[in-house]
C-alpha positions in Angstrom: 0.0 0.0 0.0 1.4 3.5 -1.0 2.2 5.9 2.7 0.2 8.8 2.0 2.2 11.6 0.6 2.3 14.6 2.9 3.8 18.0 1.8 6.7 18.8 3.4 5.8 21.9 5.3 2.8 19.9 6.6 5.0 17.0 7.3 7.5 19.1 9.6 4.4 20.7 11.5 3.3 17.1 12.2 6.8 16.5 13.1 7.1 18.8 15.2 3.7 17.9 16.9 5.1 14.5 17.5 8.2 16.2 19.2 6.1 18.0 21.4 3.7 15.6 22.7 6.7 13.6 23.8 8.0 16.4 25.6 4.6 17.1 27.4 2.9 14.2 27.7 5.9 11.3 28.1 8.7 14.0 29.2 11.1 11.8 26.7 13.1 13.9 24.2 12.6 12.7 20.6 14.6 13.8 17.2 13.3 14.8 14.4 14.0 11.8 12.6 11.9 9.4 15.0 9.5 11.9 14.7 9.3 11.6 11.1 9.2 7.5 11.7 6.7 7.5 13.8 4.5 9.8 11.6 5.2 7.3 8.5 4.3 4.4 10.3 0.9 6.2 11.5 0.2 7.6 8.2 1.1 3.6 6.9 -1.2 1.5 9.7 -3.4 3.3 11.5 -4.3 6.0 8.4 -6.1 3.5 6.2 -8.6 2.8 9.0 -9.4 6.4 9.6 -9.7 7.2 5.7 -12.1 4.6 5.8 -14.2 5.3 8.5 -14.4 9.1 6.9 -15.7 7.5 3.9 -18.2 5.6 5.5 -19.1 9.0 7.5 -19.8 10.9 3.6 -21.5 8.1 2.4 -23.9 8.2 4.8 -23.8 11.9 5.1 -24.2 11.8 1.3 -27.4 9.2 1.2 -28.9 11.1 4.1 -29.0 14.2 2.0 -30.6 12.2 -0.9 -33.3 11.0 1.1 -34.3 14.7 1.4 -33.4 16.2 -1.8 -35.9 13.3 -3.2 -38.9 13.5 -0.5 -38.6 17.4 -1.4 -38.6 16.3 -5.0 -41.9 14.5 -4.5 -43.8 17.3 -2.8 -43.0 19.5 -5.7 -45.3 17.0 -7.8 -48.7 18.5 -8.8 -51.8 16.3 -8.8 -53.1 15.1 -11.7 -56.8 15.1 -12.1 -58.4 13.4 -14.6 -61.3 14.9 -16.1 -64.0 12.2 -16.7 
């Protein structure tokens, strides 16, 4: 499977990100290169799964919206009356 291609000023925000949330939340010092690993290998596993799940989320988003574009549809049709 092809690792999603970032571009690289996104990429070094996200590294960065990464670098900080070490710092905070683990107080362990990471470089910029395991950083940039760790960021590939969550781009690699884990973004698949949420790419999905975001598709499934417009598809319904999507068919939800078609429901009611089509019951509006049918209360726009005139009655017919047939003249006997």
């Amino acid at each position: 499977m092809l690792i999603m291609k970032l571009p690289k000023e996104q990429k070094e925000q996200l590294t960065e990100k990464i670098k900080y949330f070490f710092e905070a939340e683990r107080s362990e010092t990471i470089g910029s290169i395991a950083a940039e690993q760790l960021l590939d290998f969550v781009l690699q596993e884990i973004g698949p799964h949420v790419y999905n799940h975001a598709l499934n989320d417009a598809r319904k988003t999507v068919l939800e919206r078609m429901q009611t574009l089509e019951d509006e549809l049918y209360a726009l049709e005139k009655p017919i009356v047939t003249k006997r």
